[in-house]
C-alpha positions as protocol buffer text, in pm:
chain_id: "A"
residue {
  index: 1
  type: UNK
  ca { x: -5915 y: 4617 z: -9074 }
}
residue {
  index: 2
  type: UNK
  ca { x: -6004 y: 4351 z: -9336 }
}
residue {
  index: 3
  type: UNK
  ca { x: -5710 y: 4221 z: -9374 }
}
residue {
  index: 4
  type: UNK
  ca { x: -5618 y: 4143 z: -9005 }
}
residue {
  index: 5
  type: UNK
  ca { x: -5961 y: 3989 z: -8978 }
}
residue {
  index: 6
  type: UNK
  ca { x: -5870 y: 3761 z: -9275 }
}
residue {
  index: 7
  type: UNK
  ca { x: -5527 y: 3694 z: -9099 }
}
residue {
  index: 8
  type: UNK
  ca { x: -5714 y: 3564 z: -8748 }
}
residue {
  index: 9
  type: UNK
  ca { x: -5993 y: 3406 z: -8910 }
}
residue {
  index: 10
  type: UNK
  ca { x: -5662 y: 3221 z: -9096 }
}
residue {
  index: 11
  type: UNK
  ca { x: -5455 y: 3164 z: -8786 }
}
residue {
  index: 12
  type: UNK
  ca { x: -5813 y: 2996 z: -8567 }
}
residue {
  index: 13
  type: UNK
  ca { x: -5870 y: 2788 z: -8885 }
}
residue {
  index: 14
  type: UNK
  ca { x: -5492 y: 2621 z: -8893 }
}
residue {
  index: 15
  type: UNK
  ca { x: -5484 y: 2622 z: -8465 }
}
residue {
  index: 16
  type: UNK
  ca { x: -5855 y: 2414 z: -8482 }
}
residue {
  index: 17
  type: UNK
  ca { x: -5714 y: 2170 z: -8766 }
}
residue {
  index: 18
  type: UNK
  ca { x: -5381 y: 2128 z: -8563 }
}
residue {
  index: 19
  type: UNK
  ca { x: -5552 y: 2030 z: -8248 }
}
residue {
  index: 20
  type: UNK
  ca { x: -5817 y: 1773 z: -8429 }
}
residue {
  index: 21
  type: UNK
  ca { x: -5481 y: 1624 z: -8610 }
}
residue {
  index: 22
  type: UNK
  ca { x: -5289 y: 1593 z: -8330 }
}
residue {
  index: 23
  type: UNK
  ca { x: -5605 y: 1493 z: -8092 }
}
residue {
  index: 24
  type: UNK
  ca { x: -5628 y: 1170 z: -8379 }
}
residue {
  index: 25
  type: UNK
  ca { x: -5281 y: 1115 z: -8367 }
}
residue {
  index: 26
  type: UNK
  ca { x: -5263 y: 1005 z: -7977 }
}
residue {
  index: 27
  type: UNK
  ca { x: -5614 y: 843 z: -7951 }
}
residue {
  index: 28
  type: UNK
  ca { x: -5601 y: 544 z: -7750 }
}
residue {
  index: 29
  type: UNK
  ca { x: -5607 y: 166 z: -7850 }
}
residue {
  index: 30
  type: UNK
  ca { x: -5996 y: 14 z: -7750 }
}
residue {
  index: 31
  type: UNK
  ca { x: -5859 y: -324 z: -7597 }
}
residue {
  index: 32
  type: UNK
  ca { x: -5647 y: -259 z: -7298 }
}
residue {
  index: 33
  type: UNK
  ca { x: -5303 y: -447 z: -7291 }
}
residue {
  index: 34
  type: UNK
  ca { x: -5279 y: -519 z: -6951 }
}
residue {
  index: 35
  type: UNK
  ca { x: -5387 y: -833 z: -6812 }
}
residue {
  index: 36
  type: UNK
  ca { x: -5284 y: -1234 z: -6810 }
}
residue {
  index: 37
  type: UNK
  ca { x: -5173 y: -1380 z: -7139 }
}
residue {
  index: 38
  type: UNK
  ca { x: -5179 y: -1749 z: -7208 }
}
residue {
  index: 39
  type: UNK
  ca { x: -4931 y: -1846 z: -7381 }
}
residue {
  index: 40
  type: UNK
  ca { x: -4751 y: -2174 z: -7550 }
}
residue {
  index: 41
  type: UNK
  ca { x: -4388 y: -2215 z: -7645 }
}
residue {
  index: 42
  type: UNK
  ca { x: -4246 y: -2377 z: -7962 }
}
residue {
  index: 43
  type: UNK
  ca { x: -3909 y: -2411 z: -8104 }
}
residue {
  index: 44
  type: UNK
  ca { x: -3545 y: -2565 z: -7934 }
}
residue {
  index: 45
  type: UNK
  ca { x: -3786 y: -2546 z: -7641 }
}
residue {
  index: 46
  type: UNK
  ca { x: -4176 y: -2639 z: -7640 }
}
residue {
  index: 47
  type: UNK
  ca { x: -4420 y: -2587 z: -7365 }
}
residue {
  index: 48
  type: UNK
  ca { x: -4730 y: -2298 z: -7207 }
}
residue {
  index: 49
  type: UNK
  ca { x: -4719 y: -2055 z: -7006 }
}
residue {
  index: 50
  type: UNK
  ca { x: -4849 y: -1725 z: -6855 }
}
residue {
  index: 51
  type: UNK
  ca { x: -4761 y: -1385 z: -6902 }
}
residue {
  index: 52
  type: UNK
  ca { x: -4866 y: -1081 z: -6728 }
}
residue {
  index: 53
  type: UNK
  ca { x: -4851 y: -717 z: -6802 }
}
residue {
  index: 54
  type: UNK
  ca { x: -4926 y: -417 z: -6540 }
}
residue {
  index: 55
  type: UNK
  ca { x: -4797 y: -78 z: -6653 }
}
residue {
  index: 56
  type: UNK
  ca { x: -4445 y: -121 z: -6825 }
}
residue {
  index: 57
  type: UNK
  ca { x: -4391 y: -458 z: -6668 }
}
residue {
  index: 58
  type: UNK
  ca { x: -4409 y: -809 z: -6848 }
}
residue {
  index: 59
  type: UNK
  ca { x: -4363 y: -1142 z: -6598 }
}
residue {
  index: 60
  type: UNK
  ca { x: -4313 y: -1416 z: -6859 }
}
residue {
  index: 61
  type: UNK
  ca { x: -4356 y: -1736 z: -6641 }
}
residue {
  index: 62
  type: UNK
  ca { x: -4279 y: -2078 z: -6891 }
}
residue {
  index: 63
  type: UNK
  ca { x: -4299 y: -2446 z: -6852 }
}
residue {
  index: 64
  type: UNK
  ca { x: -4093 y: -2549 z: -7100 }
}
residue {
  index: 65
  type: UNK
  ca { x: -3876 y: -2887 z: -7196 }
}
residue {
  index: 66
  type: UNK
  ca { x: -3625 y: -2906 z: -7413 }
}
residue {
  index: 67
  type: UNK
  ca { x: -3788 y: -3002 z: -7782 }
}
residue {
  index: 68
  type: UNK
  ca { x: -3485 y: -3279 z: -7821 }
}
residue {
  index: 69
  type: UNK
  ca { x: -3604 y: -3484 z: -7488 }
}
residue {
  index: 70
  type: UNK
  ca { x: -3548 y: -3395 z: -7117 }
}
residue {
  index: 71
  type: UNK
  ca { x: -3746 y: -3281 z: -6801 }
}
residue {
  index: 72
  type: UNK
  ca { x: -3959 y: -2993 z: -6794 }
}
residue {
  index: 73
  type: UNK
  ca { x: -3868 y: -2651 z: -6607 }
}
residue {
  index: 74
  type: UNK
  ca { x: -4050 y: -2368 z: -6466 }
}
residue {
  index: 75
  type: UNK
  ca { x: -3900 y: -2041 z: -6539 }
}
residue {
  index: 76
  type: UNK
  ca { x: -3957 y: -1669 z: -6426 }
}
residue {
  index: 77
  type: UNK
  ca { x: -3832 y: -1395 z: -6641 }
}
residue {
  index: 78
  type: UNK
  ca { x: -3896 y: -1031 z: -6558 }
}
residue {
  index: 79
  type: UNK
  ca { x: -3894 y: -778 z: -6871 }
}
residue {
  index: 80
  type: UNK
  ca { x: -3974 y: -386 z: -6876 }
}
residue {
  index: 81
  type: UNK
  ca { x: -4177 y: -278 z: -7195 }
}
residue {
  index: 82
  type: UNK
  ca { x: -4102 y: -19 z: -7424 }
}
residue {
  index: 83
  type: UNK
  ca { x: -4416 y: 124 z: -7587 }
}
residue {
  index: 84
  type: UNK
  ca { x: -4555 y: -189 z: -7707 }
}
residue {
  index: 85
  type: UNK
  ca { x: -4204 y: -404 z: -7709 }
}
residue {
  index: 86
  type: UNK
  ca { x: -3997 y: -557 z: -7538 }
}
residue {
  index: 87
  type: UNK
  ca { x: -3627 y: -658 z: -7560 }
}
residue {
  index: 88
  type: UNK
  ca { x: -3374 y: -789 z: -7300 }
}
residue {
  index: 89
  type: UNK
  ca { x: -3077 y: -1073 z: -7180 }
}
residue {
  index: 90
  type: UNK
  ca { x: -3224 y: -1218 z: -6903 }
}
residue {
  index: 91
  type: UNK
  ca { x: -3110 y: -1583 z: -6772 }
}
residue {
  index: 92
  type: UNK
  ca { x: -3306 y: -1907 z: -6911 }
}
residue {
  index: 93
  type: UNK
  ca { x: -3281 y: -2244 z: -6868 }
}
residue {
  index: 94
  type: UNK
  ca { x: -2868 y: -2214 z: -6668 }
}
residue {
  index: 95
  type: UNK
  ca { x: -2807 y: -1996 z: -6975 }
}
residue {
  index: 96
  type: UNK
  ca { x: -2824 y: -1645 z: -7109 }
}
residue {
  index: 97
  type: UNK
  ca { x: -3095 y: -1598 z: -7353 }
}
residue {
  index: 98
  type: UNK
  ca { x: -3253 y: -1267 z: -7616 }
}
residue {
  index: 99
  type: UNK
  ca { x: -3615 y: -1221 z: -7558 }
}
residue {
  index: 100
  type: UNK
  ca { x: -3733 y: -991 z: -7779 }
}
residue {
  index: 101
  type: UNK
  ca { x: -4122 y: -911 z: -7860 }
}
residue {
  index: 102
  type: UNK
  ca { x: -4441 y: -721 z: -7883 }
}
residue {
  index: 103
  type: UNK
  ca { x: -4767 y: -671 z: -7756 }
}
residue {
  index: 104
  type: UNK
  ca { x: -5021 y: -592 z: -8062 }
}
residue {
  index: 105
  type: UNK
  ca { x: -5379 y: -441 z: -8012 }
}
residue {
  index: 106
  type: UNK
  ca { x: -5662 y: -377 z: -8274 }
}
residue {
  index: 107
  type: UNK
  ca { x: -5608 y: -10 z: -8398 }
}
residue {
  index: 108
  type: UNK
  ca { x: -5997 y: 41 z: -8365 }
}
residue {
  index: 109
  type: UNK
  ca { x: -6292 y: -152 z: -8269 }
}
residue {
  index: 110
  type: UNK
  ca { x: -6347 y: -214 z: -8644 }
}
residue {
  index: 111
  type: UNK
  ca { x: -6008 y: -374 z: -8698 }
}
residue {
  index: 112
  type: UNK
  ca { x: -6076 y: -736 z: -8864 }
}
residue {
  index: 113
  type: UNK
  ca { x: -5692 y: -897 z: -8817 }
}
residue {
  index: 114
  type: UNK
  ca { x: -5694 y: -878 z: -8449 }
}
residue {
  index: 115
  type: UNK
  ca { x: -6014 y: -964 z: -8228 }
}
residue {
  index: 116
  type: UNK
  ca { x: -5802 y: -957 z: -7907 }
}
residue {
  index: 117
  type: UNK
  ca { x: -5498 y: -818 z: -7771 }
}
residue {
  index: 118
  type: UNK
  ca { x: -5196 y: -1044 z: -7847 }
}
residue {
  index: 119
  type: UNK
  ca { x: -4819 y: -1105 z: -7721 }
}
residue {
  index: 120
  type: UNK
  ca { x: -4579 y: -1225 z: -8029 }
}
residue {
  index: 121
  type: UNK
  ca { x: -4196 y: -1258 z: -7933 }
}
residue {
  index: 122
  type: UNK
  ca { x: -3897 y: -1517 z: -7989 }
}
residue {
  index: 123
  type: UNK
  ca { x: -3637 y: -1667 z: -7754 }
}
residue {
  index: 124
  type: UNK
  ca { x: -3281 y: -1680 z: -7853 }
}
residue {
  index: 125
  type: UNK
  ca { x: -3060 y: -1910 z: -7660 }
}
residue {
  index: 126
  type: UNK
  ca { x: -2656 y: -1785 z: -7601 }
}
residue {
  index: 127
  type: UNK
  ca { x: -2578 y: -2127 z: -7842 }
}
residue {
  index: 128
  type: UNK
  ca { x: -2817 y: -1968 z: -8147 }
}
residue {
  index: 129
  type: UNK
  ca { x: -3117 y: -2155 z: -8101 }
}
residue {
  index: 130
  type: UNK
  ca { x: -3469 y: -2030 z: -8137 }
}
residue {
  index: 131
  type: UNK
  ca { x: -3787 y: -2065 z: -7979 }
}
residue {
  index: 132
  type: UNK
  ca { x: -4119 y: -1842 z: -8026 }
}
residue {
  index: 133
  type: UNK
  ca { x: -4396 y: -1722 z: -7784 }
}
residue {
  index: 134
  type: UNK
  ca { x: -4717 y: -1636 z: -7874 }
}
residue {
  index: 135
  type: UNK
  ca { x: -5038 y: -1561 z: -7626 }
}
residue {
  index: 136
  type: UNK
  ca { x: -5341 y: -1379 z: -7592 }
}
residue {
  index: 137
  type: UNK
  ca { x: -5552 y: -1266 z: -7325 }
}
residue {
  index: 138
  type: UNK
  ca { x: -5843 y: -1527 z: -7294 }
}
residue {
  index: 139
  type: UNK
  ca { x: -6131 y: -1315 z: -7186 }
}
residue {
  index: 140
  type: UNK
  ca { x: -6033 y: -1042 z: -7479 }
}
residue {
  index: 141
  type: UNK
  ca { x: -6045 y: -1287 z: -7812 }
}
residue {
  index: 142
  type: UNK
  ca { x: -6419 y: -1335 z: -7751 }
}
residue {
  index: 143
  type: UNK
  ca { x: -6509 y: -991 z: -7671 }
}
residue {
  index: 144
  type: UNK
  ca { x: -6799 y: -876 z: -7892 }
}
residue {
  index: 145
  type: UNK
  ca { x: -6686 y: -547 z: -8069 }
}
residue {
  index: 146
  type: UNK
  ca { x: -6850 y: -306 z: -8392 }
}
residue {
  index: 147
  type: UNK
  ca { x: -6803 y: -590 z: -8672 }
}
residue {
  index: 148
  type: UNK
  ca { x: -6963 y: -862 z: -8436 }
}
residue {
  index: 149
  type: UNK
  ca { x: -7329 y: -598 z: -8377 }
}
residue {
  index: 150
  type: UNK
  ca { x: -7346 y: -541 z: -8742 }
}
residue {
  index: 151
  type: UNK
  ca { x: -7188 y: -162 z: -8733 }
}
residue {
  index: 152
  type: UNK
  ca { x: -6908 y: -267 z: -8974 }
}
residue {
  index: 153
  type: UNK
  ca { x: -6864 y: 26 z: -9171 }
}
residue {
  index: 154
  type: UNK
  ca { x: -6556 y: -134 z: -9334 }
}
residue {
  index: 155
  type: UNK
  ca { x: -6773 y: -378 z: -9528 }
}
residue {
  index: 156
  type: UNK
  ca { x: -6707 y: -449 z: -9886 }
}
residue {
  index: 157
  type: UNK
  ca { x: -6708 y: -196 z: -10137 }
}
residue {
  index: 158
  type: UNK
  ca { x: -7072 y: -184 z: -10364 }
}
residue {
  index: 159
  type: UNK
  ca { x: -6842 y: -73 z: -10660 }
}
residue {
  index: 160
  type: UNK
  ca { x: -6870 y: -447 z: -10790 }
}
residue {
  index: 161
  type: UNK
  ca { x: -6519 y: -502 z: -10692 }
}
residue {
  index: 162
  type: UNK
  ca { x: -6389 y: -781 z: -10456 }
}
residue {
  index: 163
  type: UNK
  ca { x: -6146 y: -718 z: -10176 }
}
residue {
  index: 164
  type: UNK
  ca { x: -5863 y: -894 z: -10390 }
}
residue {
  index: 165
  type: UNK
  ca { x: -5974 y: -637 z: -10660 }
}
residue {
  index: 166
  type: UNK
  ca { x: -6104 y: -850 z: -10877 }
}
residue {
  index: 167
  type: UNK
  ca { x: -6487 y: -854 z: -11089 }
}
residue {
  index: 168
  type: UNK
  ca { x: -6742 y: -971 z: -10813 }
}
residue {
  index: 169
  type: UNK
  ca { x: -6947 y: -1251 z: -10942 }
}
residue {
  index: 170
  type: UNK
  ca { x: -7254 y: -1169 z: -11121 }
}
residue {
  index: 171
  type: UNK
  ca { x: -7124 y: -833 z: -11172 }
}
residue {
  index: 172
  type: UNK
  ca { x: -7285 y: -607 z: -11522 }
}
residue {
  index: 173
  type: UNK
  ca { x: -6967 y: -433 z: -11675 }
}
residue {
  index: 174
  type: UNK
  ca { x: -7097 y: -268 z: -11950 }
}
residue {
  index: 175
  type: UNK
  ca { x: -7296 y: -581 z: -12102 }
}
residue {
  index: 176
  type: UNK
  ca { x: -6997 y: -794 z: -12056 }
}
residue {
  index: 177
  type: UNK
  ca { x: -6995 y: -1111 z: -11815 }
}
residue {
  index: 178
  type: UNK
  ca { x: -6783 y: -1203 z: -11516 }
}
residue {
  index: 179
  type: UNK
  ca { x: -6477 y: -1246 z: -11761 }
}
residue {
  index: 180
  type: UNK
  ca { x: -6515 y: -1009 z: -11993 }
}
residue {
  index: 181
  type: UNK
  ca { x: -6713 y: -1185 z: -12273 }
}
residue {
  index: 182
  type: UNK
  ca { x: -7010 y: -1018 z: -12432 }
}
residue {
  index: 183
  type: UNK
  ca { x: -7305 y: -1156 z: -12293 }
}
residue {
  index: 184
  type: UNK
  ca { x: -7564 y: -1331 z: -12509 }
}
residue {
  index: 185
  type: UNK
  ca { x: -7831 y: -1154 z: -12613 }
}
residue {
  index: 186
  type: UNK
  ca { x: -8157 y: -1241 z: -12533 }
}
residue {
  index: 187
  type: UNK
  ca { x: -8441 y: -1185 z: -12851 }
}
């Protein structure tokens, strides 16, 4: 009787750690992607745009001139996401051209790299030339989040060491200064 009390005791242990693990595992991003980009344009073409995203859809639409001289154009490309990316030929400019990409959002509300929710991707004409889009959604890059009403708990570490690893200033190691010299003694 023990024992099979030992085995479900066991068996609701590992079934409550597998659901927290794979509840973590499929939590949810706290910016939503979705919205209208702004973008801007740089490489064997140069210029702004918009982008927006609804769902699995991304509508690119560029003003863009050629970086060498010549007119600006207006185009309207249509791409399907795939998670967070995107890939596809689509037609550019009287040509053929590679758009490949990403959209990136903070991990958690305490993520310091990325305030906002971002679009990163490149352009690669049919003759090998390159171009690179990168955008953000406005309203998102000011949004106030955990760092900005002082709950940071990622702050530094109060083990005297610096982010880059090194001795914070002013730092006691065992009676030796910031680099390692005895201090002077005071009499």
């Amino acid at each position: 009787m023990f024992r099979r009390l030992a085995i479900f005791t066991l068996l609701v242990a590992a079934m409550t750690l597998a659901s927290s693990v794979i509840a973590k595992g499929k939590r949810d991003k706290p910016r939503n992607r979705e919205g209208v980009y702004s973008l801007k344009v740089a490489g064997y073409v140069t210029g702004d745009g918009d982008a927006n995203v609804e769902g699995n859809s991304l509508t690119l639409t560029l003003t863009v001139a050629p970086s060498a001289g010549g007119s600006q154009q207006t185009e309207t490309v249509a791409l399907r996401l795939g998670g967070a990316s995107f890939s596809s030929n689509q037609p550019f400019l009287g040509q053929t051209a590679n758009f490949q990409g990403r959209l990136d959002a903070p991990d958690d509300e305490k993520e310091r790299e990325l305030r906002g929710v971002r679009l990163v991707g490149r352009i690669r004409s049919a003759d090998g030339q390159y171009a690179t889009i990168v955008g953000y959604i406005p309203s998102l890059a000011n949004t106030k989040d955990l760092i900005d009403m002082g709950q940071d708990t990622n702050a530094t570490p109060t083990n005297g060491k610096t982010d880059s690893g090194g001795e914070s200033q002013g730092h006691d190691d065992n009676g030796k200064g910031d680099r390692g010299k005895p201090k002077p003694k005071h009499h």
